[in-house]
N, C-alpha and C positions, 0 to 999 in steps of 0.2 A: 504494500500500500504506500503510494506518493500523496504528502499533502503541497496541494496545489495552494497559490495564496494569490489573488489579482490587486495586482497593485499599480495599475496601469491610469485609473481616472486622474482629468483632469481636474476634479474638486473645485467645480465652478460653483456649486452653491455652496459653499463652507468661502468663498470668499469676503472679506480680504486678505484673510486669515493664510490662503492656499496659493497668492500670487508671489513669492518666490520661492515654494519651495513646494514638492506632491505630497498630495493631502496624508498617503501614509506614514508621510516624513513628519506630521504634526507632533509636538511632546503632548503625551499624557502625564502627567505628573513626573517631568523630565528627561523621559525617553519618549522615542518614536512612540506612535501607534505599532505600527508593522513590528519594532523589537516587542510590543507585547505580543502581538501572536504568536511570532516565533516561540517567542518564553513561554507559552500557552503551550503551543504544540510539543517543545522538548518537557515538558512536565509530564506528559503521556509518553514520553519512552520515545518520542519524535525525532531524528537526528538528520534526516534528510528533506528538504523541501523544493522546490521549482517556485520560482518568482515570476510572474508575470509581469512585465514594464511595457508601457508605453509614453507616457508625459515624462518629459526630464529623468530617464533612467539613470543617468550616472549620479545623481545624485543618491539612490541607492543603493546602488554599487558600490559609492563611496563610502557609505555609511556601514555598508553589511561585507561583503568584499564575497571572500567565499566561506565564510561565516561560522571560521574559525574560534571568532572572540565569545560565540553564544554556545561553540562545542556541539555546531552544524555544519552540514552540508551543505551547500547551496548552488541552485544552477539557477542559471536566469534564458529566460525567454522572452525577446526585446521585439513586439509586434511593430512592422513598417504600415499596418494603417487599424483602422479600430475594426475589429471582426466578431466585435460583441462578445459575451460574457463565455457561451458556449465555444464559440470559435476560437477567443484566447486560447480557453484551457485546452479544446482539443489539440492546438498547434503546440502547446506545451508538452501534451502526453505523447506527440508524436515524437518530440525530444528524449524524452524519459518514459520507457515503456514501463507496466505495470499492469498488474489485475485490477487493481481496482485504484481509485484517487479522492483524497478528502479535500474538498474546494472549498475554500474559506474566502473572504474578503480581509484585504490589510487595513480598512478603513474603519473594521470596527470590534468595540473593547466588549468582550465577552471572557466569562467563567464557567461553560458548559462543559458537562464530564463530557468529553468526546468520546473517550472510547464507550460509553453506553449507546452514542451514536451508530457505533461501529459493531456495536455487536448486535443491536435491531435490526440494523441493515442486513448484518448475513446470518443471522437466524429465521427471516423470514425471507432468506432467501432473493433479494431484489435486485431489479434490472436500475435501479435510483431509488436512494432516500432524500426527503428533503427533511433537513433539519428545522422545527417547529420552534414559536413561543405565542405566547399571549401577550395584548399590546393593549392599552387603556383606548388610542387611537390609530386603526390602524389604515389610514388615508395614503400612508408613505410608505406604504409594502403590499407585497404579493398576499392575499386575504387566502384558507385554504378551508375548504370541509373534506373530511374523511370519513371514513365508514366504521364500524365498529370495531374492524380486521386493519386500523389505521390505514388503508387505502386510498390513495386521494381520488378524487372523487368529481373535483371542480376545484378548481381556481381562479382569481382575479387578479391582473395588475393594477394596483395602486387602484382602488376604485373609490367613487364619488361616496358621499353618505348615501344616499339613494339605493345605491347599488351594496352596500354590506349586507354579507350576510353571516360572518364567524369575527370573532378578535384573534382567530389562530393565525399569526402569520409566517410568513417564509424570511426564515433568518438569513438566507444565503450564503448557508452550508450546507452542503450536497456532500452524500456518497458516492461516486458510480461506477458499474462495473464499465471496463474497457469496452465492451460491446455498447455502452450507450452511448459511450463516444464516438461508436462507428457509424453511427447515424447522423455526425456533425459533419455538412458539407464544409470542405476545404477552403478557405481561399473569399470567403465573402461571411458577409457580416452575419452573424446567428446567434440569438439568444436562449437561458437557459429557458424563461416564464413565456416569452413569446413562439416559441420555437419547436425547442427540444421536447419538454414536459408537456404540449400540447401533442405532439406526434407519437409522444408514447403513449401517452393515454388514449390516443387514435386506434393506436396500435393494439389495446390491452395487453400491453407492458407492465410489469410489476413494480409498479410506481408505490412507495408509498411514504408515508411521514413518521415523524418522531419528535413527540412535543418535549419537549427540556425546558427544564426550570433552572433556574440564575440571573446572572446578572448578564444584560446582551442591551446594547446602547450600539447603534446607527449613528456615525459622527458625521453626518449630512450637510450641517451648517451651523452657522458660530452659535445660534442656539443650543445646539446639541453638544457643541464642546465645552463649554461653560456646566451645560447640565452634568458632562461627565465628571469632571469636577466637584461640583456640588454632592454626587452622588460618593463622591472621596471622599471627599470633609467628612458627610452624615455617615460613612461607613458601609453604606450598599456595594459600594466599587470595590472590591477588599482588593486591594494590589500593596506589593512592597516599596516604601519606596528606596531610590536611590541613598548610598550613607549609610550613616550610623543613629542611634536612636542617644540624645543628651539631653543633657537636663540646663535652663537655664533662670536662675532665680528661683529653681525649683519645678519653672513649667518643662515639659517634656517638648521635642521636635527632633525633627529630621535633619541633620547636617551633614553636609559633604566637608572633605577635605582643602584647606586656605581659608573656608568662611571664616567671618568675624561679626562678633555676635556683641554690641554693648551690653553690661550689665543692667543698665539701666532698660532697656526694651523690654515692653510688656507683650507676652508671648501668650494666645488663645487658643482653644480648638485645635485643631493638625495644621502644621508649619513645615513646609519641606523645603531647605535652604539650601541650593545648589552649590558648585565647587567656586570658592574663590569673591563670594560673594561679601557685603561689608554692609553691616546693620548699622546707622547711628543714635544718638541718644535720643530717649524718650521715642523710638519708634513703636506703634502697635500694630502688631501682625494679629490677624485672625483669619483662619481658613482662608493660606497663602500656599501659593508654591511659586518658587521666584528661579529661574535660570541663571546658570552658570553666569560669573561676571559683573550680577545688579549688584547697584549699589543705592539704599534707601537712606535718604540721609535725616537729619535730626526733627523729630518729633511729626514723622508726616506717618499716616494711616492707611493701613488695606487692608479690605476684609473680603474673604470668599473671592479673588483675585489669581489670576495665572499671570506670572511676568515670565517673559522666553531671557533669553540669552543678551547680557551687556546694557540690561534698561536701567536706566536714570530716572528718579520718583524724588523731585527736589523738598525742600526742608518744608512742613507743614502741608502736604500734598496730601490729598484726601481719593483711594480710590477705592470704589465701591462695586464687589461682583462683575467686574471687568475683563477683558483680556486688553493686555499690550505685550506688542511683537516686539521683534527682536531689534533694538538699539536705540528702542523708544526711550522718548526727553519727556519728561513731564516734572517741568519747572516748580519751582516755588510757589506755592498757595493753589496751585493746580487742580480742581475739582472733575474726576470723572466719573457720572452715574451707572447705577445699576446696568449692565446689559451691554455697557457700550465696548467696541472693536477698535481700537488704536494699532493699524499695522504697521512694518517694518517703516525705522528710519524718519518717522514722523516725527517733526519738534512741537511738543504743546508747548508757547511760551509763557510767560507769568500771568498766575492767576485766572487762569484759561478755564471756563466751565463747559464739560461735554455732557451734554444733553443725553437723558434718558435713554439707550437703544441704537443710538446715532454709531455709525461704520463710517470709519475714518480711512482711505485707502494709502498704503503707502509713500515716506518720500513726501508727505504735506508740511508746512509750514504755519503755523496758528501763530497769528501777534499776539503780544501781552492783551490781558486781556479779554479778549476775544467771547464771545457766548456763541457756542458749535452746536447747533438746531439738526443741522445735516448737510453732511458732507463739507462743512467749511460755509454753509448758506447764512442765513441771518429768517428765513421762511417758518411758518409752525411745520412742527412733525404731523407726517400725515398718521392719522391714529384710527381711521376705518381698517376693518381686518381686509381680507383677500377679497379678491373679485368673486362676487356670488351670482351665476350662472349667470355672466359675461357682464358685468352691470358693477357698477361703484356706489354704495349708496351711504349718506350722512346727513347729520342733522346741518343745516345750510349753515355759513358763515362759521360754524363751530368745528365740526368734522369736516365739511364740505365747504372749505373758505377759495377767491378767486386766486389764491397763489396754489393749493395745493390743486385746483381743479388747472389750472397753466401747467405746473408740474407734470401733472396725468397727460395735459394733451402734447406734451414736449417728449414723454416716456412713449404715448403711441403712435409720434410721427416717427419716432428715433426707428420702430418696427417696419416702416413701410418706407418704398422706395422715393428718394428722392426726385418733387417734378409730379408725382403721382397725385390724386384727387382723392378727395372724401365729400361726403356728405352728412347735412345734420339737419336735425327738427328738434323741436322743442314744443312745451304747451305756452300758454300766455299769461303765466306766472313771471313777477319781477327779479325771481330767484333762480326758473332757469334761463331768463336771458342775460342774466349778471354770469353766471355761471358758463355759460356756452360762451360769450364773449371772451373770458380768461382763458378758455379752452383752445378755441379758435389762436388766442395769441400764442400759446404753448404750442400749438399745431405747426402754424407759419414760419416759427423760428426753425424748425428741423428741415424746411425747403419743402412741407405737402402743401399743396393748394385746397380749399373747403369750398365747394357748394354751396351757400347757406337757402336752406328751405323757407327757413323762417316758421309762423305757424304752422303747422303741417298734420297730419295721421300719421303713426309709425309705420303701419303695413301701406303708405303709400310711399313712402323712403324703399322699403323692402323690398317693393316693387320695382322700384328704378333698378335697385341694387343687381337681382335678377339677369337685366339687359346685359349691358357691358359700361365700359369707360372709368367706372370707379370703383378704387380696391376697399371702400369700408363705407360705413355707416356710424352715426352716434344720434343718441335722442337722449334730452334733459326733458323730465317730466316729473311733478312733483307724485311722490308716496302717499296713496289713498292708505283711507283705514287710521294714520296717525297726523299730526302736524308739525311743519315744520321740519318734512325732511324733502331733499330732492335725489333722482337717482341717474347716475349718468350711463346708460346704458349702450353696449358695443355690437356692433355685427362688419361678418367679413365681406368678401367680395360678389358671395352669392346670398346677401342677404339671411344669413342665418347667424344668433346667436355665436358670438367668438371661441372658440372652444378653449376649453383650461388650459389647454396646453400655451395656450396665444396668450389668453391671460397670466397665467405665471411669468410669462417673458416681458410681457410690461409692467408688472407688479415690481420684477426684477430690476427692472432699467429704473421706477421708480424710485426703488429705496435706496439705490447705489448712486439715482444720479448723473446716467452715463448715458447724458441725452448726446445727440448730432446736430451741430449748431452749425444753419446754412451760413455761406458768404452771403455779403452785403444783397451782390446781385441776385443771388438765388433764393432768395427769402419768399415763402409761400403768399400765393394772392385767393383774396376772398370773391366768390363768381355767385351771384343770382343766377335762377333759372327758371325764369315765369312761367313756361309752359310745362312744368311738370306736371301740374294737374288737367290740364289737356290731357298729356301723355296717359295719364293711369286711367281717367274717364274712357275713351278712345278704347283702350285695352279691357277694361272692363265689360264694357256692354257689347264687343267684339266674343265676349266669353262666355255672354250669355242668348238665350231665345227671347229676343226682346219681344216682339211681335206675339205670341202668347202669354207673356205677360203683361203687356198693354191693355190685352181684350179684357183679362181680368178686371180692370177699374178698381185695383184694388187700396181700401182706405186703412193708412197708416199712420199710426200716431207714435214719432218718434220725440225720447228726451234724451237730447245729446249731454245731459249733463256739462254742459259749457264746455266741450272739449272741442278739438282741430276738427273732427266730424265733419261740423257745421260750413265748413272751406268747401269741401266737395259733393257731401250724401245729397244736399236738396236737387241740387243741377241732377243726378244719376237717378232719383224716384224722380223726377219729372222725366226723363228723357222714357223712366220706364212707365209711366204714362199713369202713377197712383196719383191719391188723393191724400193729401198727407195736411196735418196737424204737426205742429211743432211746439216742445218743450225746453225749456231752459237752454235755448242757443245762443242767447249774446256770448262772446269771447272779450269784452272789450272789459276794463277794471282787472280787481283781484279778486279770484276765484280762489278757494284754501281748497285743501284737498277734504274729499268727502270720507265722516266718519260713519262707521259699520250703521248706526242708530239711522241716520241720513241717507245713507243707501237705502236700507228699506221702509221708512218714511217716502223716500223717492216712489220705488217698484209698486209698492202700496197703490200711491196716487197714482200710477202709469194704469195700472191694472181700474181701478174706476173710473177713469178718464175710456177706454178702449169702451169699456161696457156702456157708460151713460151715453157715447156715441155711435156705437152700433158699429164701431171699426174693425176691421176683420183681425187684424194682426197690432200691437205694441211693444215699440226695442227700447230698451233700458242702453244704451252703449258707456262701455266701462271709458271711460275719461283715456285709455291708451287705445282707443280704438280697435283693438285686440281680441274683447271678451263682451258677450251681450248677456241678456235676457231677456225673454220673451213673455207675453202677456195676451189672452185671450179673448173675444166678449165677455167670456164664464169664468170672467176675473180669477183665473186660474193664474201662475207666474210659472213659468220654466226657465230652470236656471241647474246650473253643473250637471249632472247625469241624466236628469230628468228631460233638459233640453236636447242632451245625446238622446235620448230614447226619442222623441221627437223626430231629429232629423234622420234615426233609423228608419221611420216610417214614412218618411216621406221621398229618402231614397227609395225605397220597395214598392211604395206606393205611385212610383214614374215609372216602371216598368225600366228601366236602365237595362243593358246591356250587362253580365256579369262580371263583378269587378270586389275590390277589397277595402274593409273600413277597418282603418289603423286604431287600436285604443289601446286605454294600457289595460295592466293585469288585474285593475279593481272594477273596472266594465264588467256587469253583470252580465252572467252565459245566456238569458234572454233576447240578447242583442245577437248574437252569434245565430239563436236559432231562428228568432226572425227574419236575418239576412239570408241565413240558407233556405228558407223556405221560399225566398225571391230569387235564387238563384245566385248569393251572393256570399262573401266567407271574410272572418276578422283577421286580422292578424295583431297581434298583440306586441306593445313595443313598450321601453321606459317614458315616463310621463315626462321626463325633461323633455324641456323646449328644444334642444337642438337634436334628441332624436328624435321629436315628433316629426318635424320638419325634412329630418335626413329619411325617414319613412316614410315617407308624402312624397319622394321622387320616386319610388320603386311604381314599376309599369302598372297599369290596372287600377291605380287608386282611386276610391272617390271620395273620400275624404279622412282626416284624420282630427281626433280631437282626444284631450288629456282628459272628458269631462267637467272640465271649468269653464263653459262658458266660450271654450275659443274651438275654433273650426279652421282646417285646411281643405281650401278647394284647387287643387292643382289647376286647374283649368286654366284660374290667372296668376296665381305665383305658389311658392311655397312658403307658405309665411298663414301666422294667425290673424284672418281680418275680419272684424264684424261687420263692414261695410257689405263687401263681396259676400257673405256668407247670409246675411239676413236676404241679397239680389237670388245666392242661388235658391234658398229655399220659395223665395215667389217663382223661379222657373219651378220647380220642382211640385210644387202647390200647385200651377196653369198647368203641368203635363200630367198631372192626378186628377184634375179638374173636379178638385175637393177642396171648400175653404180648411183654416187652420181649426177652429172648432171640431169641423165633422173628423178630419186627419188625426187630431188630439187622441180621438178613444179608438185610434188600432195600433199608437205605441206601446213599445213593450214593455211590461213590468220592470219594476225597479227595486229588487227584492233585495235591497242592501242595508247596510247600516256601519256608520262607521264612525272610530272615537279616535280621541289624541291623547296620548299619554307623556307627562312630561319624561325628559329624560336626557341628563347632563350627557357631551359631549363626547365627554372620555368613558364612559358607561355604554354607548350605544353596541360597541364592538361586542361587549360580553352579554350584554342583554341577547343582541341576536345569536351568539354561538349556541347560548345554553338554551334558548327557544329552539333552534335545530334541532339541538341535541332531544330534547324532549321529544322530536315528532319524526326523528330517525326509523325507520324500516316502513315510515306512514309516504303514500304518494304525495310528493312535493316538486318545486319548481323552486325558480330561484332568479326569475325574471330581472324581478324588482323587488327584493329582500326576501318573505320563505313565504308562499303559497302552499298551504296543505288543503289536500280535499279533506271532507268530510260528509257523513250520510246527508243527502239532501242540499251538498249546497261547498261550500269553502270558507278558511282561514287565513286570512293575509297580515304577516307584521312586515312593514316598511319602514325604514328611516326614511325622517324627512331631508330633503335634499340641503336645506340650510339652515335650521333652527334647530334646538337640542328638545326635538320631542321625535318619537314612534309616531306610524299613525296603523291603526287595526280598522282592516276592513271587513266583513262577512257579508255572506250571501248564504242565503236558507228558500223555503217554497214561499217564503211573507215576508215583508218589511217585519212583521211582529217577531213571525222566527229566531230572523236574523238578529231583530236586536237582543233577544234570550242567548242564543249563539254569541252576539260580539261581548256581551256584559262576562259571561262568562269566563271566556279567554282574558279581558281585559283585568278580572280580578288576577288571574295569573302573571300576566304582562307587568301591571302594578308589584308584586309581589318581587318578581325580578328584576326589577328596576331599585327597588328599596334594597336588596339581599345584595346590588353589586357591589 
């Protein structure tokens, strides 16, 4: 058996930390990361290993050699391009044969008994083990369920909350025997989660896991090395450290050989003082480790603190839970907070205060002085978390101020080519035209040129987006349901929510700072485009059967809730030849966004107003133009599933040609069966918005919808629009040659019921493992978190995709059933949420 170690990444996200040196090269409590694994691996009788390099290899090389000094072997395998994680190592094992190979990562600090690894794996026999743990969050790894014979079963990379369904995840330590290796093509990129472990389990290969308990830290980014840290101070990390263990004044620490130690220095917690280093008077260490070289001079403070190699921490300097790189200055009166990254070579000068969090990148220069907000700016820290399904959102001026909304639009021109166009809309709030305006500026300084729509619908931006000529979209609209916040929302070149992946890379460029700032002459121009709403009208009623629904004369009473609507819908129900009533359409003043009470105070009066006027049809349109509700003469209101069921029957009820309705996994199976009995079949996708969307381009669609109110009709784009979707259902209504009334009583039942359970963050992972774990050998799915059938109907627990709650759906032969059915599980759901 060879153990394999990849120590090849570039450790782009552990920046600033990783920009001169490979991230396996980082000290953990004075040494490498990679010298603890090795020290890991010869603890188990280990004495040979294969290195895998690609970023800056000689560095070590230089460090380890042939790795003598650790009373190992070592052979290195230097990759000329990245051939992924699988493809490394198989190029490695092709260097060093063997039966079998333990493939570890150098980047991260674990104390798993390996050999109990080693002996799961060949007691049962296996073609790959992968090495298991349990994670409070596990967003940033491979998620796994197994069977009861530990079998894997399913796996996920890195998936959404939406998408969890265990907290078991993939440590990325693998067993494998040399034949799984034969399955690794040569010569081009290949992964083990993407790849390899998908083809075995293709295969019915004898895949299986192996959960270990311990200590196992992912040192991913300056977060996580700090935590590894912390978790040394409090004793979870149990490692040696470097030195000898003294006592000074009585207090105990870590000292290597030339430190110097004043008597006077007040010593706390675990103190690990590197070689050669010089403590001065009245200094206080507390859960410190300081590299070879530093020198702390008289009476300055750190606590919970990592200093690398040669740093200066001047007289009365105060540092707090920090990292500083190697030959960092941090002058006299110096103050660094909690969190913050000071890398190599940086001078802080006098009395310098570094702001909470703030990543200082190497080689900077701070005057006396100075208050470091970020990166050297003088701007607020932006303090919204991560982009939540492609969209920025904050309380306005406070989280959402015009420098950080500049910033943001400076991080997403820095992603797109220069010379390149966007597009933007907004509602006619003074918060998001303040707001798009800073945007706009942050835009134009990276060299993109903007569109500006001005008032506008979102799904008519969407539409544009569609065609050709511009590579993005944004829309500023203020947050219904609360006040006072506004949300700046992204889409790419085909009109679809931005995907995470897009997002993390401007979220990235934001916090680092590391926008692309045009020349003079190249500097972005802002361009009107009056005929847009031509354009989408035009395409609109091109998409539809105008002409039968004209004959209809049909009378509509729409309340636009004062949204962009009101710009285009009147001109498109006149052209389609109704008789419309209109509600709350002025745009002009300040509209606040609408609270839940006011919403249905609204729908209320929408639905009497339809009745007392004998109107066939009334749309509620949600303020993004996106999401409706509907209302009957029989002051009936259709709204989320119920309006699904609706337009199921009125698809069936046109006689359509055979084709497929997208929903997700909490669409009740009455919808399925009423389609097939028209000849038509569901297919079921995740409710996020950017797979509804991406499932609404597959051939035969006729429409797709989350159950909330929003509708895809491919016909004129793929995007949620209530506009287009209230037009198709009038074609739809004139080719049934049924008004909405009589269409109402042959939707299909909605035999559901469904609850929200709170449920913290870091608990979701184990909540859903141990709900698996309960309904193991019972038929399940795993769409969108664990569907289990059950007599009469099914069980669904889901994370929500951005709040810290579950959401439990069921289906029974009744709404009544069901809700007997959901109360029940729900008492259990509750139980394991409290128990994690």
């Amino acid at each position: 058996m060879i153990p394999v170690v990849m120590a090849g990444g570039f450790g782009t996200r552990i920046r600033p930390l990783s920009a001169n040196r490979p991230k396996p090269m980082l000290p953990i409590v004075n040494r490498p990361i990679l010298e603890r694994v090795l020290a890991h691996l010869a603890s188990f009788g280990m004495r040979e290993a294969m290195l895998l390099t690609y970023y800056d290899p000689e560095k070590i090389k230089g460090a380890f050699g042939d790795g003598a000094r650790l009373g190992m072997r070592l052979h290195y395998c230097n990759g000329d391009q990245d051939f992924g994680t699988a493809g490394a190592v198989a190029l490695g094992a092709d260097q060093l044969p063997a039966d079998e190979y333990l493939v570890l990562s150098g980047d991260v600090v674990c104390d798993f008994p390996l050999d109990a690894l080693l002996a799961a794996h060949r007691e049962a026999d296996a073609t790959a083990t992968i090495g298991l743990t349990r994670v409070t969050n596990p967003l940033q790894f491979g998620i796994v369920i197994t069977d009861g014979e530990l079998r894997v079963r399913r796996f996920l990379e890195k998936p959404t909350w939406g998408e969890v369904f265990s907290d078991t995840v993939n440590t990325g330590i693998y067993v494998l025997r040399a034949d799984a290796l034969a399955r690794v093509p040569r010569g081009e990129p290949f992964d083990f989660s993407r790849d390899l472990f998908p083809r075995l389990l293709a295969a019915d290969a004898r895949l299986f896991g192996h959960v270990m308990r311990g200590y196992w830290r992912d040192i991913g980014d300056p977060e996580s090395y700090l935590a590894a840290h912390r978790d040394f101070f409090d004793g979870s990390l149990r490692l040696v450290p470097p030195g000898e263990l003294r006592q000074i004044s009585g207090k105990p620490l870590w000292i290597e050989d030339g430190a110097e130690v004043d008597p006077s220095a007040e010593v706390r917690g675990t103190v690990v003082i590197g070689p050669r280093c010089r403590i001065g008077a009245g200094v206080r260490l507390e859960d410190v480790v300081l590299g070879p070289d530093t020198v702390i001079e008289a009476r300055a403070e750190l606590r919970r603190t990592v200093a690398w190699e040669e740093v200066l921490v001047g007289e009365g300097a105060r540092i707090e839970s920090a990292v500083l790189g190697a030959r960092v200055q941090a002058r006299a009166g110096t103050v660094v907070e909690k969190g913050a990254v000071v890398a190599d070579d940086t001078v802080l000068g006098e009395e310098v205060r570094v702001k909470e969090g703030v990543k200082i990148w190497p080689a900077k220069v701070v005057e006396d002085h100075a208050v470091v907000y970020s990166n050297l700016v003088y701007a607020e820290r932006w303090r919204t978390s991560a982009f939540e399904e492609g969209a920025v959102t904050g309380l306005t001026n406070l989280e959402l101020t015009p420098e950080v909304a500049a910033r943001l639009g400076a991080a997403y021109g820095t992603l797109l080519q220069p010379g390149s166009t966007i597009l933007t809309v907004r509602d006619d709030h003074p918060a998001s035209r303040m707001l798009r305006r800073a945007f706009v500026g942050g835009m134009s300084s990276t060299g993109v040129n903007v569109v500006d729509l001005g008032v506008l619908p979102v799904p008519v931006m969407r539409h544009k987006l569609e065609g050709f000529g511009e590579v993005g979209g944004v829309s500023f609209q203020q947050v219904q349901l609360v006040r006072g916040m506004t949300s700046i929302r992204f889409f790419d070149d085909h009109g679809l929510d931005i995907s995470t992946s897009f997002a993390k890379s401007v979220e990235r460029i934001f916090l680092r700072e590391e926008f692309r700032r045009a020349q003079h002459q190249e500097i972005g121009v802002i361009f009107e485009h009056p005929r847009l709403v031509d354009f989408y009208a035009e395409s609109f009623l091109k998409a539809l059967a105008v002409e039968p629904i004209r004959a209809q004369r049909t009378r509509v009473v729409v309340d636009y809730a004062h949204s962009a609507a009101v710009v285009v819908l009147p001109r498109l129900l006149s052209e389609l030849g109704c008789d419309v009533v209109t509600l709350n359409a002025h745009t002009g003043g300040v509209h606040e966004a609408l609270l839940a009470s006011e919403i249905a105070l609204a729908r209320g009066r929408l639905a009497k107003i339809v009745a007392s006027l004998e109107a066939d049809i009334g749309v509620w349109l949600h303020p993004s133009c996106e999401r409706m509700v509907l209302a009957d003469r029989n002051q009936r209101l259709w709204a989320d599933l119920d309006l699904a069921a609706l337009m199921v029957a009125a698809v069936c009820a046109a006689d359509l040609p055979p084709g497929e309705v997208v929903l997700p996994a909490y669409a009740p199976s009455t919808f399925a069966a009423t389609l097939a009995a028209a000849g038509h079949q569901v297919r079921e996708t995740l409710s996020a918005p950017r797979a509804l969307t991406e499932a609404s381009r597959q051939k035969g669609v006729l429409f797709a919808s989350a159950g909330e109110g929003d509708f895809i009709f491919p016909g004129l784009h793929h995007a949620p629009d209530a506009l287009f979707a209230l037009g198709k259902l009038l074609e739809l209504l004139a080719r049934a040659g049924r008004p909405l009334a009589e269409l109402a009583k042959s939707a299909p039942a909605v035999p559901v019921a469904q609850a929200t359970v709170p449920c913290p963050m870091e608990r979701k992972g184990e909540v859903m493992r141990r709900f698996a774990e309960g309904v193991q050998g019972q038929n399940a799915s795993y769409l969108e978190g664990i569907k289990v059938a059950v007599d009469g109907g099914w069980i669904l627990l889901r994370p929500d995709r951005v709040s810290p709650a579950l959401h439990l759906h069921a289906e029974s032969n009744s709404a009544e059933t069901a809700g007997k059915l959901l109360r029940s599980h729900r008492d259990e759901v509750q139980r394991l949420v409290r128990s994690a």
